[in-house]
N, C-alpha and C positions, 0 to 999 in steps of 0.2 A: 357506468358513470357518465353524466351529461356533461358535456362540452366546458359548462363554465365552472365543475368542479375539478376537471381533470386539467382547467389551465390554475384553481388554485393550486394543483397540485403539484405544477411545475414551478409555480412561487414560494411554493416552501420548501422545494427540493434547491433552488436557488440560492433561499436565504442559509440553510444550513448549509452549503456548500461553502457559502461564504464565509461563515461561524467556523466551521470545521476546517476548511482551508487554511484561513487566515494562522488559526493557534497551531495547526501542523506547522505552519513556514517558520512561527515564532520558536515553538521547541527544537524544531530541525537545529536554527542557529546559536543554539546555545548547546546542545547534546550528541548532534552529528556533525553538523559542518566543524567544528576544531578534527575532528575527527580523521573526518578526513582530507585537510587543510596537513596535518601530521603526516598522513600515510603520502601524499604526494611528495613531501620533504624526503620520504625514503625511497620514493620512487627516483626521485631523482640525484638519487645519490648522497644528498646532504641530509646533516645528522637534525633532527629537530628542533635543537637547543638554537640551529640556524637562520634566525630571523634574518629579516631582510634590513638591513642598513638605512641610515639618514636618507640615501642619497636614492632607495628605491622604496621608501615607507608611504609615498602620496601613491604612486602607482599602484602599492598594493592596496593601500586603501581605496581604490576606482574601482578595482579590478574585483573586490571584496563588494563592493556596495554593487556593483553592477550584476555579479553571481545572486548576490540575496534577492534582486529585482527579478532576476531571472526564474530562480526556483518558487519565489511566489507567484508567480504568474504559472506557472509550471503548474503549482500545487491546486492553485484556483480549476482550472482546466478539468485538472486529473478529478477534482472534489466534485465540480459539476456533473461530469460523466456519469460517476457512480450514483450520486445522486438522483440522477433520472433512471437510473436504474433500478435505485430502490424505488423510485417512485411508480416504476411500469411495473412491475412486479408485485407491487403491493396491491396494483392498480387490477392487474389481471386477476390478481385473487380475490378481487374485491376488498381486502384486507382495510380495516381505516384501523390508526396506532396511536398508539400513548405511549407518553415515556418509557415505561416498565416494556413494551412490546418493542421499541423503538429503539432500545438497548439489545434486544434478541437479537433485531437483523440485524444491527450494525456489528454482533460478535461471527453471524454467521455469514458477512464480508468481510471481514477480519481474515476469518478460518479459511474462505474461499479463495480470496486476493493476496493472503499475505503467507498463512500459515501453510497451505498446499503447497505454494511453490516453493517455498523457503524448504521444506523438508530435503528435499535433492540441489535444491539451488540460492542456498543462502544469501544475502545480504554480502557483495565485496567491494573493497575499498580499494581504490586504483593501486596497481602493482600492486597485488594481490595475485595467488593461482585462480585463472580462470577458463573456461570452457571458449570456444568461437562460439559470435556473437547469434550468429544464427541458430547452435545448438540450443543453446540457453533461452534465445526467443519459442524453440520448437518446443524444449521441456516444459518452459512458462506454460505456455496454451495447453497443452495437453495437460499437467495438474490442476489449471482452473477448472477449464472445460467439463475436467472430469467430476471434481469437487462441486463445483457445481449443479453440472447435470444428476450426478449420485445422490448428492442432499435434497435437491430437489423430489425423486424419486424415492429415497427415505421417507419424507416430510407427508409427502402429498398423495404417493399409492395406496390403495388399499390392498392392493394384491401381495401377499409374501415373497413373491417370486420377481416381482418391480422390485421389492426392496432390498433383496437380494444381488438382484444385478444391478441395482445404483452403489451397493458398496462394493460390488466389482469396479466398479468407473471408477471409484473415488481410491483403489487401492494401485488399478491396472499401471497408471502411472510411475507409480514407484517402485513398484515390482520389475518395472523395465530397467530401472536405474536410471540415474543423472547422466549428461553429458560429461565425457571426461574432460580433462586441463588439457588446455591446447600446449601452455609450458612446464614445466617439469618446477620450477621453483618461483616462489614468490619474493619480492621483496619487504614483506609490511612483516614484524613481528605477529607470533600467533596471538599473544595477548593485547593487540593491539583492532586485529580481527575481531577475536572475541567479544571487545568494548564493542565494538562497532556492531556487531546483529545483536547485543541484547539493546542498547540504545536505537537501533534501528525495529527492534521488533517492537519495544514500549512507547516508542512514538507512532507509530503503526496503529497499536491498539487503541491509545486515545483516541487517533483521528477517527477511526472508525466507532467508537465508544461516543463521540462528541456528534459525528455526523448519524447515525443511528438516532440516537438519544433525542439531539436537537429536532431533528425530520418527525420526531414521534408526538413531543410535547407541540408542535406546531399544527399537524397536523390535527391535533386533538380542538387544539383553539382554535383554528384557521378555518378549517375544513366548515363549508355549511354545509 
């Protein structure tokens, strides 16, 4: 691909970053952050129903608008990244997408980024059981890595024997197992858990359903 299509490429990797960014930060605040706004209330002791008083409701209000500013900017970031990622990837395949195609990868980062490491390493909400932080960064990388480079190797070998050892990669991970809890108990109720990785995995799906999707229908107009 010539130079001035691979920089529209990164303008529509951009724009849907933006698209897809933006409505993740939006659902986040409506479907997680209570969420886990709740679980810190048990982390720290106090019962839920425990709002915070006249005399500390501006503060939390700051402190509340200041987290949203924060995760959107957060969200923006993390949406760009991948995004040029689809874009290098599509790029290296020579691949050019439309919606209907542009749905596929986005499920197949979905699968990669969300769905592999969540199998050993779920979605947790402060004071929650959890693993040290380092574990948890090690398992992450090694399920993408793997899910990734596997699929890949599925997707794109011709050889039966490539395809074979890409769903060694994409299982070896889990076969190892998850990092164990650094504490023995948690503070958050389990059904309180529960809410939190289905609503963290459905927001999840969108973003990547929205940034897929969007990256495909642009690319289709966009692209000369």
């Amino acid at each position: 691909m010539h130079a001035a299509g691979f920089r529209h490429r990164l303008l529509i990797a951009l724009t849907a970053a933006i698209i897809a960014g933006t409505l993740l930060t939006a659902v986040q605040q409506v479907r997680v952050v209570p969420l886990i706004l709740e679980a810190e209330r048990y982390e720290h002791g106090a019962h839920p129903q425990g709002m915070d008083g006249p005399a500390g409701g501006h503060d939390s209000r700051a402190g509340s608008a200041l987290r949203a500013v924060q995760t959107a900017m957060a969200n923006l970031v993390m949406a760009c990244g991948f995004a040029m990622l689809l874009a290098a990837a599509t790029t290296l395949r020579g691949v050019r997408l439309d919606g209907r195609s542009g749905l596929f990868w986005g499920i197949l980062g979905y699968a990669v980024f969300f769905v592999a490491p969540a199998i050993g390493l779920p979605p947790e909400l402060p004071g929650a059981q959890t693993a040290e932080l380092a574990a948890r960064q090690q398992g992450w990388l090694l399920a993408v890595g793997g899910a990734a480079s596997g699929l890949a190797m599925i997707g794109f070998a011709a050889s039966p024997l490539i395809r074979g050892f890409g769903l060694v990669l994409i299982l070896a991970p889990h076969l190892m197992g998850a990092p164990e809890a650094a504490r023995a108990l948690g503070t958050v109720p389990p059904n309180l858990t529960h809410a939190f990785i289905v609503a963290t995995a459905v927001t999840n799906a969108l973003f990547w359903l929205v940034l897929g999707g969007t990256f495909g229908l642009l690319d289709q107009r966009w692209s000369p």
